[in-house]
C-alpha positions in Angstrom: 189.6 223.0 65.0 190.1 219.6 63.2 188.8 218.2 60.1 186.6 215.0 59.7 188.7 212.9 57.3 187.5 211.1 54.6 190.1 209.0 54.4 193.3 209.0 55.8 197.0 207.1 54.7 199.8 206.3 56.9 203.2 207.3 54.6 206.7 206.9 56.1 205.8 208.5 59.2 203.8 211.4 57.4 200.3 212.1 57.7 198.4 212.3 54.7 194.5 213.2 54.4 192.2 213.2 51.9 189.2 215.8 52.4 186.1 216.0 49.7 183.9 218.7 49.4 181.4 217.8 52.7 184.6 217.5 55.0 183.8 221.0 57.3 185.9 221.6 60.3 184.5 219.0 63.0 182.3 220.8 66.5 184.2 217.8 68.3 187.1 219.1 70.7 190.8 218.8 69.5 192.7 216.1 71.1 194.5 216.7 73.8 198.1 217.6 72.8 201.5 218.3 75.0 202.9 219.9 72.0 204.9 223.2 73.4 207.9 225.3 72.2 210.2 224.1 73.8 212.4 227.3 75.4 214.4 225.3 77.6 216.8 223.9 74.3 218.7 225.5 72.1 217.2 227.4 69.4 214.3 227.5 72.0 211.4 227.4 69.7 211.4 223.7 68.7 208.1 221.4 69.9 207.9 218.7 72.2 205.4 216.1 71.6 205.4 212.3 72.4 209.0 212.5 73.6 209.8 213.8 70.3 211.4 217.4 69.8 210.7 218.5 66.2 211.0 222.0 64.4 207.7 222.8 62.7 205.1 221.2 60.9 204.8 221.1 57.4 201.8 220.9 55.6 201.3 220.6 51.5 197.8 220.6 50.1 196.7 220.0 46.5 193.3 221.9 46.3 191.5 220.6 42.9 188.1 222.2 41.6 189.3 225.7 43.1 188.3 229.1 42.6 189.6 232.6 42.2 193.1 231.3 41.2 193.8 233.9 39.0 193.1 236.4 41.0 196.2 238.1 42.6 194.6 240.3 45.0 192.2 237.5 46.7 195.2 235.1 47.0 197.1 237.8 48.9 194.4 238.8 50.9 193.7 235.2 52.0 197.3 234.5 52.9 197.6 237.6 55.0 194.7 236.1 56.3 195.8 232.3 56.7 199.2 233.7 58.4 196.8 235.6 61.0 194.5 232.9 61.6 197.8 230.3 62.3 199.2 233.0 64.9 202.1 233.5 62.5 204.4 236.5 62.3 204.1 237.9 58.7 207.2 239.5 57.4 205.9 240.1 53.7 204.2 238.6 50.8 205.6 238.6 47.4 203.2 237.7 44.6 203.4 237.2 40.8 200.5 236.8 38.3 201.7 234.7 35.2 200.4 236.1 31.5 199.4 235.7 29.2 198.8 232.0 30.4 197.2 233.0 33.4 197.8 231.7 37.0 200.0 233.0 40.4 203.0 231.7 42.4 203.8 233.3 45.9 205.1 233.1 48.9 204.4 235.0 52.6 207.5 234.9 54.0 207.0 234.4 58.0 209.0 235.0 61.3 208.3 231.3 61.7 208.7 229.9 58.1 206.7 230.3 55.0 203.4 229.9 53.2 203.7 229.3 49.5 201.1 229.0 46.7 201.0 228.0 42.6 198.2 228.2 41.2 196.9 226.7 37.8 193.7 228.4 36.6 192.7 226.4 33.3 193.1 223.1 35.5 191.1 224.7 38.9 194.3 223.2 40.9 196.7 224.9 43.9 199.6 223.6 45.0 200.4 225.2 48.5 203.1 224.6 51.1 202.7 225.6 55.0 206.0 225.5 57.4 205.8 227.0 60.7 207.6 226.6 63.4 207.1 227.6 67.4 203.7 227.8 69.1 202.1 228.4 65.5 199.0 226.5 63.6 199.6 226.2 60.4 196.3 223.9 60.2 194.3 227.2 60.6 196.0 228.9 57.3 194.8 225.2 55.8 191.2 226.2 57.1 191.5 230.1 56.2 193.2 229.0 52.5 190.4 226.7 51.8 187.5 228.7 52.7 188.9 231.3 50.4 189.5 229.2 47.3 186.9 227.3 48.3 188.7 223.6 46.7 185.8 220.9 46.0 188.9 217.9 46.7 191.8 218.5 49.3 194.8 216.3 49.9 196.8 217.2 52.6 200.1 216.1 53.9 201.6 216.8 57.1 205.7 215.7 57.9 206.9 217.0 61.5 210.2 218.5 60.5 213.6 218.2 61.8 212.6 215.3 64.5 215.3 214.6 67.2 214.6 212.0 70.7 
C-alpha cells in the first residue's frame, strides 16, 4: 500500500514526503520492486534493489496535530500493532510516560531493528523512528502509527541504510 504524496523532495539521496491530512493510502498497485533479502551474502538478510545491496530502510516521521500522545497504553498498543502490520519480529516494548509535564518516549525493540516514538502532548507533535531490516515493511507501521494517532500533517523521511554496489 503506498501513499499519494503531496509533495515530495529529493535530499542527498534520501526520500522525503510530505503528507496532509487528505493523503489516504492510494487503491493504485505498488510498483513493481526486486527488492529481496538477500541470503546468498554474508549476514544474509541485507536487500537487493537496483544493483544496490542495502541493510534496512529507515523511516522518521514528524506527525503534527496528533492525538492520544499522552496516552501510554494506546501508544503501546499501536506499536505492537505497527511491528505486526510491517511483518516484524517484536522482541519487547519499553515505554515511559513523562510527569508531571506530560508526554511518552519508547522504543519496540525488534528482531529486525527498532520502532521508536517521543511524543509532545501540549504541542500535538511525535517524533518516531522506523528501522527494519530483512523482508520487513516498515511503511505499514507508518500506515498502522498514523491511523492510530491519527496526525493531521506528516513528514516522512526514508534513507536506505548501510548501501554497498
Amino acid at each position: 500500500m503506498r501513499y499519494s504524496k503531496t509533495e515530495q523532495l529529493a535530499v542527498a539521496g534520501d526520500t522525503v514526503t510530505v503528507l496532509d491530512a487528505e493523503t489516504i493510502a492510494s487503491p493504485e498497485p505498488a510498483e513493481t520492486s526486486t527488492a529481496h533479502p538477500d541470503d546468498t551474502a554474508p549476514g544474509g538478510d541485507f536487500i537487493v534493489e537496483g544493483g544496490l545491496a542495502y541493510a534496512g530502510h529507515h523511516l522518521i516521521a514528524d506527525f503534527f496535530g496528533a492525538e492520544k500522545l499522552n496516552d501510554i497504553d494506546a501508544i503501546e498498543a499501536a506499536m505492537r500493532d505497527a511491528a505486526e502490520a510491517a511483518g516484524a519480529t517484536l522482541l519487547g516494548v519499553k515505554l515511559h510516560h513523562f510527569s508531571p509535564y506530560e508526554g511518552v518516549t519508547g522504543i519496540a525493540l525488534l528482531a529486525e531493528s527498532h520502532i521508536s516514538i517521543h511524543t509532545w502532548p501540549e504541542r500535538e507533535f511525535a517524533a518516531l523512528d522506523v528501522f527494519m531490516c530483512g523482508g520487513t515493511e516498515p511503511m505499514r507501521a507508518i500506515e498502522v502509527l498514523r491511523d492510530r494517532l491519527k496526525p493531521v500533517h506528516v513528514t516522512l523521511a526514508e534513507h536506505k541504510r548501510g548501501v554497498t554496489t
